[in-house]
FIDOLUM-84661 format. One record per residue (C-alpha): residue in three letters; x negated, y negated, z. Coordinates in steps of 0.1 Angstrom, whole numbers, plus 2048, in hexadecimal, padded with zeros to 3 digits. Layout:
BEGIN
ALA;X;Y;Z
...
% end
This chain:
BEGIN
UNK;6BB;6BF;87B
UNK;6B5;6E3;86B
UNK;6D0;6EC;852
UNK;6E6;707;858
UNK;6DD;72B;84E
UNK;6F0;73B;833
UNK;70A;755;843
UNK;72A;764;832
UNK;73D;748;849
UNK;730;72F;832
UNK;743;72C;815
UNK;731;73C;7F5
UNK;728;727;7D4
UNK;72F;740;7BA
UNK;72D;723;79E
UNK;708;71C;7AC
UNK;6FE;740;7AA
UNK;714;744;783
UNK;700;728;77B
UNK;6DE;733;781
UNK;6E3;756;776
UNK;6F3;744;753
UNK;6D6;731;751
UNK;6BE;74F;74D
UNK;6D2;75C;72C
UNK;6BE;747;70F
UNK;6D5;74A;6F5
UNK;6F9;739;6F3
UNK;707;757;6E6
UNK;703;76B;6FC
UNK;70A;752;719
UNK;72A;74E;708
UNK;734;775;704
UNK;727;779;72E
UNK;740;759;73E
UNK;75C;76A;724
UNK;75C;790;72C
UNK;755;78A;754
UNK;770;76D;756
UNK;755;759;763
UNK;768;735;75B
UNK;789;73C;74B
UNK;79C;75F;749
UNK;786;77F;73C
UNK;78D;783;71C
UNK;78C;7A3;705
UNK;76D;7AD;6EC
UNK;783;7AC;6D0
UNK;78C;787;6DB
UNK;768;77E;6DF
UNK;75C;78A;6BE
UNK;775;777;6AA
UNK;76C;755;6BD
UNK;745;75E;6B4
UNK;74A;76D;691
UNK;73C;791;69A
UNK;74C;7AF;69E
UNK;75B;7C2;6C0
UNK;741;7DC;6C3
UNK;724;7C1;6BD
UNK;733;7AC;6DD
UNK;730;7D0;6F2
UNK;710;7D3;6E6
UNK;702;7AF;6F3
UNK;716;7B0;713
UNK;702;7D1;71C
UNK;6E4;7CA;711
UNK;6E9;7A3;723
UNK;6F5;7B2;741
UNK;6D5;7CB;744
UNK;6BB;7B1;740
UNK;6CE;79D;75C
UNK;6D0;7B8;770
UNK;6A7;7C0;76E
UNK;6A2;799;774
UNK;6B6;79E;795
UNK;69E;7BC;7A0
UNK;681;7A7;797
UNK;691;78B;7AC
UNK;68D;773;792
UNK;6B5;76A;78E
UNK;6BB;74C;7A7
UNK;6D1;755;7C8
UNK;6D7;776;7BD
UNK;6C1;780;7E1
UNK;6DA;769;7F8
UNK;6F9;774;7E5
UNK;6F3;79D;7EB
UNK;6E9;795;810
UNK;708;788;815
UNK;71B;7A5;805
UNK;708;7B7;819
UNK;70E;7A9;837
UNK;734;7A9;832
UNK;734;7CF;822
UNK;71F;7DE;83F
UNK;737;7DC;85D
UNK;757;7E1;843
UNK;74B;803;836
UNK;730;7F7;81D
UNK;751;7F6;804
UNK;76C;7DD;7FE
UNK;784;7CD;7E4
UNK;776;7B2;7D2
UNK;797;79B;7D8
UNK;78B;7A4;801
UNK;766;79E;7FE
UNK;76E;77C;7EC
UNK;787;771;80A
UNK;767;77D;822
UNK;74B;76A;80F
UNK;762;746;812
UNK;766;743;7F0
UNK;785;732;7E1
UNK;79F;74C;7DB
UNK;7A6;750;7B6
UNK;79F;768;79A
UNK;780;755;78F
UNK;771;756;7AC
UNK;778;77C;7AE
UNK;767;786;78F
UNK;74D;770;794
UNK;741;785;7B6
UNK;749;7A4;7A6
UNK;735;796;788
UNK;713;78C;7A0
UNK;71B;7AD;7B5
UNK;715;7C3;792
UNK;6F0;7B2;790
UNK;6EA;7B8;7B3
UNK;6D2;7DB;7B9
UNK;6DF;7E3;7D6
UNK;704;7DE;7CD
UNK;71B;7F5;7BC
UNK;73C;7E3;7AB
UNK;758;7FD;7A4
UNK;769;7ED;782
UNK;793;7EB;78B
UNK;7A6;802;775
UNK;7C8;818;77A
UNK;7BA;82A;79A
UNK;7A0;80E;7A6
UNK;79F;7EC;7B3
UNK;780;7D9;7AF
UNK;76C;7DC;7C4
UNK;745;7DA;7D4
UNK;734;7F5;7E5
UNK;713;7F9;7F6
UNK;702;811;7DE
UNK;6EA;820;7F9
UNK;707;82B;80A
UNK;716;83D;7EF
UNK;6FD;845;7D8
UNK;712;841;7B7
UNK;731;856;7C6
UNK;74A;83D;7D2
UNK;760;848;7BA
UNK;75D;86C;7C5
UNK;762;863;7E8
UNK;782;84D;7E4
UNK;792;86E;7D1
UNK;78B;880;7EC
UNK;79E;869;804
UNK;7BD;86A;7EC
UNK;7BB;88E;7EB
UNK;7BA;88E;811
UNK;7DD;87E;811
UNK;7EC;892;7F9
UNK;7E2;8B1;80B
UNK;7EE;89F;82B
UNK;810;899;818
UNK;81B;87F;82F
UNK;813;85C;83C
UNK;7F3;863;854
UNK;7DD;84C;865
UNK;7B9;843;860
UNK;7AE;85B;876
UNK;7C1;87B;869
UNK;7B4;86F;845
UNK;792;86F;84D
UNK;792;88E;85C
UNK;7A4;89F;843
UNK;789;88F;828
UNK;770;89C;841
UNK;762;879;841
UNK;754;86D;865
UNK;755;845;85E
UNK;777;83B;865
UNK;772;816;852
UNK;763;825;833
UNK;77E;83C;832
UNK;797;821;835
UNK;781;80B;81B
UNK;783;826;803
UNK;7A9;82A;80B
UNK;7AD;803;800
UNK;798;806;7E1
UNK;7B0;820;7D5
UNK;7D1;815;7BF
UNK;7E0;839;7C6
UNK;7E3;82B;7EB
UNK;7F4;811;803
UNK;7F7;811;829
UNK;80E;7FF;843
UNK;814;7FF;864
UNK;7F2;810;86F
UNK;7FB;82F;84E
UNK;7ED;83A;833
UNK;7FC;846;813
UNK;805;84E;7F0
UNK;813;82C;7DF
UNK;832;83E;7D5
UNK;837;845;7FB
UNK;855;82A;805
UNK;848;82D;828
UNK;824;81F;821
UNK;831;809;801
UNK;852;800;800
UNK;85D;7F0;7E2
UNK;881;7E4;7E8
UNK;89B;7E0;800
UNK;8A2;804;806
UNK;882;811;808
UNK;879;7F6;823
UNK;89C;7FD;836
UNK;88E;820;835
UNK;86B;813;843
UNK;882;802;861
UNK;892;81F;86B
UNK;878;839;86C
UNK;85E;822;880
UNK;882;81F;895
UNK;884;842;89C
UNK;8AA;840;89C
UNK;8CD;834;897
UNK;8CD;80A;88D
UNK;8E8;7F6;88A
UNK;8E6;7E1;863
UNK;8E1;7C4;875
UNK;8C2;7CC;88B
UNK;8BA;7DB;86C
UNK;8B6;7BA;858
UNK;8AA;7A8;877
UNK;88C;7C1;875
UNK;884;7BB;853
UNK;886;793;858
UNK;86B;79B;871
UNK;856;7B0;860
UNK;836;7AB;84E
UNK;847;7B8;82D
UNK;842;7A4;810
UNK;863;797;804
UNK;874;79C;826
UNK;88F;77B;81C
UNK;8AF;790;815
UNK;8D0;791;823
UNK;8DF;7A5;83B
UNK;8FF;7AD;81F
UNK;8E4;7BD;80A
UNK;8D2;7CC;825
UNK;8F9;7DB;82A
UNK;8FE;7E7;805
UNK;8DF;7F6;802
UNK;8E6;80D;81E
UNK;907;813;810
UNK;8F8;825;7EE
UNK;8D7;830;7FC
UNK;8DC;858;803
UNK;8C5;856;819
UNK;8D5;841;831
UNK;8F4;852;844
UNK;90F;83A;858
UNK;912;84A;878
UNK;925;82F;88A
UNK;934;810;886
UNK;91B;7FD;873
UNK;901;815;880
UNK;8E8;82B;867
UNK;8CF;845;86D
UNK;8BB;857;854
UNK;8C5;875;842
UNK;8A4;888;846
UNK;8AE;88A;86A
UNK;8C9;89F;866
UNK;8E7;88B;860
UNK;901;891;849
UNK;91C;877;838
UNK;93A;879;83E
UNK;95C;86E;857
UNK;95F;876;87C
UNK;97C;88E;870
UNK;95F;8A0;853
UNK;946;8A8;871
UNK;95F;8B5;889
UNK;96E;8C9;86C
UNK;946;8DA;863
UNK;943;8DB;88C
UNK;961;8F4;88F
UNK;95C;905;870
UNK;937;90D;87B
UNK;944;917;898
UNK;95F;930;88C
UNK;972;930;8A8
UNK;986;919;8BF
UNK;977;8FF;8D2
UNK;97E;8E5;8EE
UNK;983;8C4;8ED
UNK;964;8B6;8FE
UNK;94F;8D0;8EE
UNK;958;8C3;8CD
UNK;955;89B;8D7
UNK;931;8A5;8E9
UNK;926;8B6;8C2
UNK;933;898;8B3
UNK;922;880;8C6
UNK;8FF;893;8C0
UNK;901;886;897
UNK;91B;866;899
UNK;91A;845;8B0
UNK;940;842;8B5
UNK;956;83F;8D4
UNK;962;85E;8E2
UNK;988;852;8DD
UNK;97E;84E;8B9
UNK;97A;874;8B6
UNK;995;882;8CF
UNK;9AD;86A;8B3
UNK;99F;87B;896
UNK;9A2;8A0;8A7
UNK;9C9;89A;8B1
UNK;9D5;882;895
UNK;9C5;897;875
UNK;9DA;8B2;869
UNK;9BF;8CC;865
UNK;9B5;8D2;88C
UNK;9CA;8E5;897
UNK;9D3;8E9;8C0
UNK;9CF;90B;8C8
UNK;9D0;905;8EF
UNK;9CD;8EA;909
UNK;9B3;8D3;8FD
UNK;9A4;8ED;8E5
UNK;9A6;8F0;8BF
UNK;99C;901;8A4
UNK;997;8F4;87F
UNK;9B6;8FC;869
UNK;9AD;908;845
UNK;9C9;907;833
UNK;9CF;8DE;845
UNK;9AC;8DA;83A
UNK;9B3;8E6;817
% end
């Protein structure tokens, strides 16, 4: 019975591979300084951490992790560092058909490793000494990440800027597609791979965008009542509202209808148009009573106007019964009957 050849469906031994590559660093030392600053066993840990525990300063545990970290590196291109080989052809393997670029957190979940932050820096750690393997360190604009560097030939970096710059000059939630072509980039999955690797940007429901963009990256209860309604096109009543958020794939989706209620309430961007009912601002809503719009309706208009003229104008901006306006039109003091069935807005009632 032949044994079963290594694929990126069978899980990956990153200890084996830590191991080995350990095991080619002769001194202790140095050893120690390489699990430390990669996180290799326990959590990474700073240089100014590791020199106190060794008795040498900050800038001489920079200088050995370099200079550690180089020599592995030319052992991998020699192939003398054990599994190194297997480990990149894997990478590669995943990388390829994803747009030779992905988040290490991703590429760990793909290779069948267990999920944890260990395990995470210990591929980004192997992917560093791999030559054909780029690792894009995480900092305030950057995930970590693993690129093929064939692909992109030192400019990853480069390339995801100019997929956020895309967006902004968008200036508005966009798909894949529109992104791409706006970054002039013909390879929709490395455009969305450069997308992901980006901290500037989030995407949902099939959009990209700017992570201050409630619509891509809502962040509490109002921005994802704001996400309901615009995929919703119009009018909801709180309830549906709340019953699409429970069904969503939002994180934190558990919360109660009341809330969902009182958030609409304050939100300005949220306009009651009925009983119950909201709609969105932006769509040209305005607050206010049934009396307020059939007061701005007759003032607009300047002149007096009939009954079922003004109900059919009401009826365009709020979801109320038509009895519900023909009360508020005879039983407020400042519309004034002027003849049968028509009226005109009085000011000095109004006043």
């Amino acid at each position: 019975m032949t044994e079963p050849t290594d694929s990126p469906e069978k899980a990956l031994q990153t200890e084996d591979i830590i191991n080995g590559i350990l095991g080619v660093i002769e001194r202790e030392r140095e050893r120690e300084i390489i699990s430390r600053r990669f996180g290799l066993f326990e959590r990474k840990e700073t240089l100014e951490q590791i020199g106190e525990l060794l008795s040498i300063t900050r800038e001489r545990v920079r200088q050995l992790e370099k200079a550690v970290v180089a020599r592995l590196k030319a052992n991998a291109e020699a192939g003398e560092l054990p599994h190194i080989a297997d480990f990149e052809t894997k990478v590669l393997t995943v990388l390829n058909p994803n747009g030779s670029l992905m988040r290490v957190a991703t590429l760990t979940e793909q290779l069948k490793a267990p999920e944890s932050r260990i395990e995470q820096a210990r591929v980004a750690f192997i992917a560093q000494l791999c030559p054909q393997l780029i690792v894009i360190d995480e900092d305030d604009t950057h995930y970590l990440s693993v690129a093929i560097a064939a692909t992109f030939d030192d400019k990853v970096k480069a390339r995801i800027v100019e997929v956020v710059n895309a967006i902004k000059e968008l200036g508005e939630p966009s798909t894949i597609d529109a992104v791409a072509a706006k970054a002039n980039l013909t390879d929709l999955k490395q455009t969305e791979a450069l997308a992901r690797s980006s901290k500037q940007l989030a995407t949902l429901n099939g959009l990209w965008g700017l992570v201050k963009w409630p619509v891509v990256n809502p962040k509490n209860i109002r921005d994802k009542i704001y996400v309901i309604l615009k995929e919703h096109g119009k009018h909801m009543h709180f309830n549906d509202i709340a019953h699409a958020i429970k069904d969503s794939s939002f994180k934190r989706k558990d919360v109660t209808t009341q809330a969902i209620h009182n958030e609409l309430i304050k939100d300005k961007r949220f306009v009651l148009v009925g009983r119950g009912i909201y709609a969105l601002k932006e769509w040209g809503y305005e607050k206010g009573t049934v009396a307020d719009i059939i007061a701005e309706i007759l003032r607009k208009e300047g002149a007096a106007l009939h009954r079922d003229e003004i109900v059919k104008r009401v009826l365009k901006s709020r979801y109320v019964k038509e009895t519900t306006i023909l009360l508020n039109l005879q039983g407020k003091p400042q519309f004034k009957r002027v003849a049968k069935a028509t009226y005109i807005l009085d000011d000095e009632a109004a006043a």
